[in-house]
C-alpha positions in Angstrom: -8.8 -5.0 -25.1 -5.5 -5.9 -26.9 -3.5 -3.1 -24.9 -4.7 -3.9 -21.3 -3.8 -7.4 -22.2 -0.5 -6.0 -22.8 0.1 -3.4 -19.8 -1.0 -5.3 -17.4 1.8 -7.6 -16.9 3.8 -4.8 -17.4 2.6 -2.9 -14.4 2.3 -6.2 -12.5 6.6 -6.4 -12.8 6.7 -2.8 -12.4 5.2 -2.8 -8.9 6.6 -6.6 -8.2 10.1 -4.9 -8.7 9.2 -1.3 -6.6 8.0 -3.2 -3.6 10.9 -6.1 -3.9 13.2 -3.2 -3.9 11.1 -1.3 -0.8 11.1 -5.0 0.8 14.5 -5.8 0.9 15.8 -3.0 2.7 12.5 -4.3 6.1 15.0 -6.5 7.9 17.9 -4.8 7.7 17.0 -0.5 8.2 16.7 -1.1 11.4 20.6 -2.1 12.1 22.0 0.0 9.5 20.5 2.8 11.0 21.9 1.8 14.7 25.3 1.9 12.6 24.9 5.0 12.2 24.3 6.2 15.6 20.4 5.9 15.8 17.8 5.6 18.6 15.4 3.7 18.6 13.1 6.7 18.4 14.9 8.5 15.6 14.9 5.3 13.6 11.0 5.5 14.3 11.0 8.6 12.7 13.1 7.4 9.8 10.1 5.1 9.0 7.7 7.4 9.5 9.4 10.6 7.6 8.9 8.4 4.5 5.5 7.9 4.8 4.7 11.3 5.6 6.7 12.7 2.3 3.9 10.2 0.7 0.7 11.4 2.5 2.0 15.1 1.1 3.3 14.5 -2.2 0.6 11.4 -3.4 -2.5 13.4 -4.3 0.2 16.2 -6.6 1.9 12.9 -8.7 -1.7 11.8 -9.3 -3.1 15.2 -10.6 0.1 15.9 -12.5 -0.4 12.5 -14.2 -3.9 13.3 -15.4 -2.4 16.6 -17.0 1.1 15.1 -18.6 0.2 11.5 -18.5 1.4 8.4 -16.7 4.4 7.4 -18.4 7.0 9.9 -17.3 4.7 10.2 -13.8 5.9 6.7 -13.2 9.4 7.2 -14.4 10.3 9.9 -12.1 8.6 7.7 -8.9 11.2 4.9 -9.8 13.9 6.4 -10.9 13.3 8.8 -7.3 13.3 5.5 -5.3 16.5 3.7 -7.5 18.6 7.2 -6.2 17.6 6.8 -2.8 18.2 3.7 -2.3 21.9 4.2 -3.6 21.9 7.0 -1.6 21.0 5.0 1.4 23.4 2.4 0.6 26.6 5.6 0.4 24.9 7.0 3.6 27.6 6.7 7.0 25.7 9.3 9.0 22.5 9.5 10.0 21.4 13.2 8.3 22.1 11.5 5.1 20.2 8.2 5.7 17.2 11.1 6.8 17.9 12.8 3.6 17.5 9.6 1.2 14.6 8.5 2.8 12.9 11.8 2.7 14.3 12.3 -1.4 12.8 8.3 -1.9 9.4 9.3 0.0 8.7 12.5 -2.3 9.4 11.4 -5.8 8.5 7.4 -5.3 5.0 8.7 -3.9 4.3 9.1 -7.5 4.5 5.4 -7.6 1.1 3.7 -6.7 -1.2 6.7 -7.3 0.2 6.9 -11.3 0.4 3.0 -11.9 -3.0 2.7 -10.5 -4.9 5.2 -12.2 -2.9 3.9 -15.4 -4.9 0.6 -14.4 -8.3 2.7 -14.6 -7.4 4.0 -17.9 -6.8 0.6 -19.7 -9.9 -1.6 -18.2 -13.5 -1.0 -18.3 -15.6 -0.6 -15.4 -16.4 -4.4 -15.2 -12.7 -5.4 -15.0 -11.6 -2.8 -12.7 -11.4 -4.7 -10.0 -9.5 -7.4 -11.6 -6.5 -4.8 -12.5 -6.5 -3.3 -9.2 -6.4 -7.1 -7.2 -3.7 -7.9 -9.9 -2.4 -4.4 -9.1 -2.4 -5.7 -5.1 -0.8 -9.1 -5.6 2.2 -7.4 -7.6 2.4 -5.4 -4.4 1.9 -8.3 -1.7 4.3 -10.1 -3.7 6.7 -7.7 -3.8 6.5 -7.6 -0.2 7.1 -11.3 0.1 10.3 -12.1 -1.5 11.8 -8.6 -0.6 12.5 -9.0 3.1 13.6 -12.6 2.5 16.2 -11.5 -0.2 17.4 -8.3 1.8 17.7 -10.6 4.7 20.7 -13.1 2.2 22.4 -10.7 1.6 22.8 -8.1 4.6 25.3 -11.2 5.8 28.3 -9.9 3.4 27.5 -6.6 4.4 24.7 -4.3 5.6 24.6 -2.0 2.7 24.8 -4.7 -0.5 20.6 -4.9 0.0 20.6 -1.3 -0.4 22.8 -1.5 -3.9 20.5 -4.3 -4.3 17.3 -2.5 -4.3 19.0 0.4 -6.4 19.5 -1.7 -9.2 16.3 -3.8 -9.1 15.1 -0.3 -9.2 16.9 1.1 -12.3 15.9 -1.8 -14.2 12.4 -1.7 -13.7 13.1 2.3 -14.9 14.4 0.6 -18.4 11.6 -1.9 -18.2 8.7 1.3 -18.3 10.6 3.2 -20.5 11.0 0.6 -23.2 8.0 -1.6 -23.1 4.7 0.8 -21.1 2.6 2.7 -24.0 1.3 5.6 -22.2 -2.7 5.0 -21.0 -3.9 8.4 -21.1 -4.9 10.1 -24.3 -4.0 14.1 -25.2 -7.9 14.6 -25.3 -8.4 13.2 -21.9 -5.5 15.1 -19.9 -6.7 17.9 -17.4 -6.5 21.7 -17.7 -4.4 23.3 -15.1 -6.7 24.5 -12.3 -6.3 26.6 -9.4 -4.1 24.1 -7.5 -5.8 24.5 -4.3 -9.2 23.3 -5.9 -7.8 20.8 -8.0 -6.2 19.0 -5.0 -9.1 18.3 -3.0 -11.5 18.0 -5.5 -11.6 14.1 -6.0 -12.5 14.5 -2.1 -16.1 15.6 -2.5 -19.5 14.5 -2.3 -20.4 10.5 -1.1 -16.9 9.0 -1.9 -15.3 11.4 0.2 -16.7 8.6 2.7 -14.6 6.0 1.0 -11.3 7.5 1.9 -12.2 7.9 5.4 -12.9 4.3 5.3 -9.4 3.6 3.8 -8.0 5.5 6.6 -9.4 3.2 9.0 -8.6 0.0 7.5 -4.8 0.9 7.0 -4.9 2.2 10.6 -5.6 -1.2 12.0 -3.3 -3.3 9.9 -0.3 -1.0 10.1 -1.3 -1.4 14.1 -0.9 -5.1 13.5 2.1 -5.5 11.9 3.9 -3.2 14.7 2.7 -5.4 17.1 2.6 -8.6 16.0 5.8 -9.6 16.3 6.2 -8.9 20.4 2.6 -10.7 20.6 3.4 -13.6 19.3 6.4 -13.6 20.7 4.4 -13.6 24.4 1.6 -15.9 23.4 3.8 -18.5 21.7 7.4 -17.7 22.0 7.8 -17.2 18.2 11.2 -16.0 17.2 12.1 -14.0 14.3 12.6 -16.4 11.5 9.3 -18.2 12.4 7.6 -14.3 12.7 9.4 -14.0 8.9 7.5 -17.5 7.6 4.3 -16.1 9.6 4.3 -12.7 7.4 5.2 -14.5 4.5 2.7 -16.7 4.3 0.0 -13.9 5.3 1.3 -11.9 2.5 1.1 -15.0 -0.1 -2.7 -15.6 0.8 -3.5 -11.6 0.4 -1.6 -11.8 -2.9 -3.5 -15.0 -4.5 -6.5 -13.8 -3.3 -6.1 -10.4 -4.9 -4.4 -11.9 -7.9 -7.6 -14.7 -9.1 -10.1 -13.4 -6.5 -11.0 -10.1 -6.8 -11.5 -9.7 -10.1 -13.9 -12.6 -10.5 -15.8 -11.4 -7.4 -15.8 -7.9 -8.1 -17.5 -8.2 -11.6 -20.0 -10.8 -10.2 -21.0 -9.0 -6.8 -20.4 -5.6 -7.3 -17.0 -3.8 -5.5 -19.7 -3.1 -2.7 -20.3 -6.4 -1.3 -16.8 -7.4 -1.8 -15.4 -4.5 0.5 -18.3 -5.3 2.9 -16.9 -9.1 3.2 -13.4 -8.2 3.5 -13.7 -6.3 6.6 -16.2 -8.6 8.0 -13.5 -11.1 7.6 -10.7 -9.3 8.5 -12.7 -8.3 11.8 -13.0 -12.5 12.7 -9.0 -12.2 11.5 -8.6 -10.2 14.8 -10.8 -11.6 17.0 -9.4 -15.1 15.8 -6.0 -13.5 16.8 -6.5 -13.2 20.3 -6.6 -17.2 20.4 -3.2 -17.3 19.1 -1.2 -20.2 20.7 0.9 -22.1 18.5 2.8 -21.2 15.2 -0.1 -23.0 13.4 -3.0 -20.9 14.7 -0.8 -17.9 13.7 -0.4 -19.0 10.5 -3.9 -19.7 10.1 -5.4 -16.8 12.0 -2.9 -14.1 10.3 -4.0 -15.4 7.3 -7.9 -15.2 7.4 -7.1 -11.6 8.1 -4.5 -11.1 5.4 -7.4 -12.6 3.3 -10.1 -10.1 4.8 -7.7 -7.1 4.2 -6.1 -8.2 0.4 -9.5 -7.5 -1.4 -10.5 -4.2 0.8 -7.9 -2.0 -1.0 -8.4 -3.0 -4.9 -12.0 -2.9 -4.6 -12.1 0.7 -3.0 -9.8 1.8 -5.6 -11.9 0.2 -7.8 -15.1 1.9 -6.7 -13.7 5.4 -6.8 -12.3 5.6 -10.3 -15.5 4.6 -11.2 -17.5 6.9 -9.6 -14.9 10.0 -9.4 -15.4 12.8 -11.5 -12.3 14.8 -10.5 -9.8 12.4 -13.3 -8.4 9.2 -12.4 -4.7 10.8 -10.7 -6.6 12.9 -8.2 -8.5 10.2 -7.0 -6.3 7.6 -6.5 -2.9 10.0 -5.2 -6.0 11.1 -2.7 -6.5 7.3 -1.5 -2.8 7.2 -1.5 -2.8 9.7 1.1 -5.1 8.6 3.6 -3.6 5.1 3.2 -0.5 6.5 4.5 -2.1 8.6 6.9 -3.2 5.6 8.4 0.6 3.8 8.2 1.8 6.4 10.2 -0.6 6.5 13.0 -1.2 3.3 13.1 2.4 1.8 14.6 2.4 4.6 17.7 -1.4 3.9 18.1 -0.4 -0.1 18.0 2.3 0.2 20.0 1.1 2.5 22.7 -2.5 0.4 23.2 -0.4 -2.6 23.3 2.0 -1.3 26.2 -1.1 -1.2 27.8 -3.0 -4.9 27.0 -1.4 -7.0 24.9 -4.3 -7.8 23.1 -5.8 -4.3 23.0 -4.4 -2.9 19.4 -6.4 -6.8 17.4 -9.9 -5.7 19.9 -9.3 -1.6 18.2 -8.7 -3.5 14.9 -12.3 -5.2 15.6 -13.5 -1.5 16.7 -12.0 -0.2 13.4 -13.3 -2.8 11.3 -17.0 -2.2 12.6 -16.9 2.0 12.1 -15.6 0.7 8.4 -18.5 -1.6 8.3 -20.8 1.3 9.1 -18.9 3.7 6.8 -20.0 1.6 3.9 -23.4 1.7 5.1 -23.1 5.8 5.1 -21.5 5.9 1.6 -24.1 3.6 0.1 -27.0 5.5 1.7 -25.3 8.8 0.2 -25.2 7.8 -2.6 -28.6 6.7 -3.3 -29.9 9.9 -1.6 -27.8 12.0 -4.3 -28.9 9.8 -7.0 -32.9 10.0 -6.4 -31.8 13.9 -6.2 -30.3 14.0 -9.1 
């Protein structure tokens, strides 16, 4: 497939440049918002306001990409996030910094759904995997060098990573516009429905179960990375630039793995066995986290779960546009969804069992990773029952 040969890189820059742009503003929100005047509990909300706009607005991009296509889907989702973060960058009160993120959350929620159901367009069921994982790594990537370059420049001034991530954004708004064939063929583009139905409808049957599992696994990481910081700060006096190398290097493993891994192990095994594995190493991840002593077992530790978690996500996206019947959008705006449903739980959650253990929110990620397990079980047995039905 001449043409998947061709997009694929394309996407892979496309969501390398989203997420470096999304990256670079990590370190330095969090004192641009104090700037401004904000609490520590409003700048939680500023977080969390943007991945609420996503939960809401996700599944929509996704079914108005299977009826227009998912060109001008993706277009809108970065040229949406280029705006806010100008926006952010102009912002010297804090009702503006709310109103950017909340104009970035809605439109750039059309992001990931659109770019990966473009992905399920353009491969066949045998190399879905490998475009999701490559998919992923443009994402873990993205999320690598983004925080390290917003960090550079915040010291001439706090709002050059925002222009920054503007522009990074705008070009990669040239980049789709000028080099991404559109994936999805007049003949294949939905019917408007009743909206109501059409919304839920990838949410039905024995992958309904697969969502719920999503939920769960995004609940426990996003607990993670809330906490992990003040943990290993206690259990080996890691500062922040060390706690910067540790994500870093977490994030790399995830992104190789998902980059040359997946792909080879999804079309050999089956996406089944390689979501089962995943969590069953990102459950040792944890438990191999509450041994943390040194910078070197947290490098090592993090990693075996940033290894566990990297192939969950491409391989569950994977499985659903395969066996989804409700188009390609719908199914994976819904994922989209419940993963941020569980991004914005998951740092209260985190941070409130950690207030109470230190090492309580890596035992729930255990907990979490076992009901996952068991999800998997109920999806596959589901599925078989409906099958031998049918």
């Amino acid at each position: 497939m001449s043409e998947t040969k061709k997009a694929l890189p394309i996407l892979f820059a496309v969501m390398f440049l989203v997420m470096v742009g999304f990256g670079i503003i990590i370190p330095v929100l969090p004192f641009y918002a104090e700037n401004v005047g904000a609490s520590p509990t409003q700048l939680g909300l500023l977080m969390a306001v943007y991945s609420l706009m996503q939960l809401i607005f996700a599944p929509m991009w996704g079914r108005i990409s299977d009826r227009i296509g998912r060109k001008p889907v993706i277009m809108i989702g970065i040229l949406g996030l280029s705006v806010s973060f100008f926006l952010m960058g102009f912002s010297s009160q804090l009702w503006m910094l709310y109103a950017a993120r909340i104009i970035g959350g809605f439109l750039s929620s059309a992001n990931m759904p659109t770019v990966m159901a473009y992905v399920a367009d353009i491969t066949s069921p045998e190399d879905r995997g490998k475009g999701m994982g490559i998919v992923g790594a443009a994402v873990g990537l993205g999320f690598v060098f983004g925080p390290a370059i917003g960090g550079i420049f915040s010291k001439y001034s706090l709002s050059t990573p925002f222009y920054i991530a503007g522009a990074s954004s705008f070009i990669t708004f040239f980049l789709v516009w000028v080099l991404l064939q559109e994936s999805l063929k007049k003949e294949d583009r939905s019917q408007p429905h009743s909206e109501k139905e059409s919304l839920w409808k990838a949410f039905n049957g024995s992958i309904s179960i697969l969502f719920i599992l999503q939920l769960f696994i995004s609940l426990s990481l996003s607990g993670l990375e809330a906490t992990f910081a003040y943990y290993a700060a206690k259990k080996a006096g890691l500062g922040t630039v060390t706690l910067g190398y540790l994500f870093m290097i977490m994030g790399l493993a995830g992104a190789i793995v998902q980059g040359g891994l997946v792909g080879r192990m999804t079309k050999k095994y089956g996406e089944g066995l390689v979501i089962q594995i995943g969590i069953i190493v990102s459950a040792i991840g944890f438990a191999l986290i509450l041994l943390v002593n040194s910078f070197t077992t947290a490098a090592i530790f993090l990693t075996i779960f940033g290894i566990g978690n990297g192939v969950i996500r491409p391989s569950v996206s994977a499985l659903l546009t395969k066996k989804s019947t409700s188009g390609h959008g719908s199914a994976t705006g819904l994922l989209s969804s419940f993963d941020s449903l569980g991004r914005i739980a998951g740092p209260p959650l985190g941070g409130m069992l950690f207030s109470i253990a230190i090492g309580l929110p890596y035992i729930s990620g255990i907990i979490l990773s076992i009901i996952a397990l068991l999800l998997y079980q109920m999806y596959t047995l589901k599925s078989k029952k409906t099958a031998t039905m049918n």
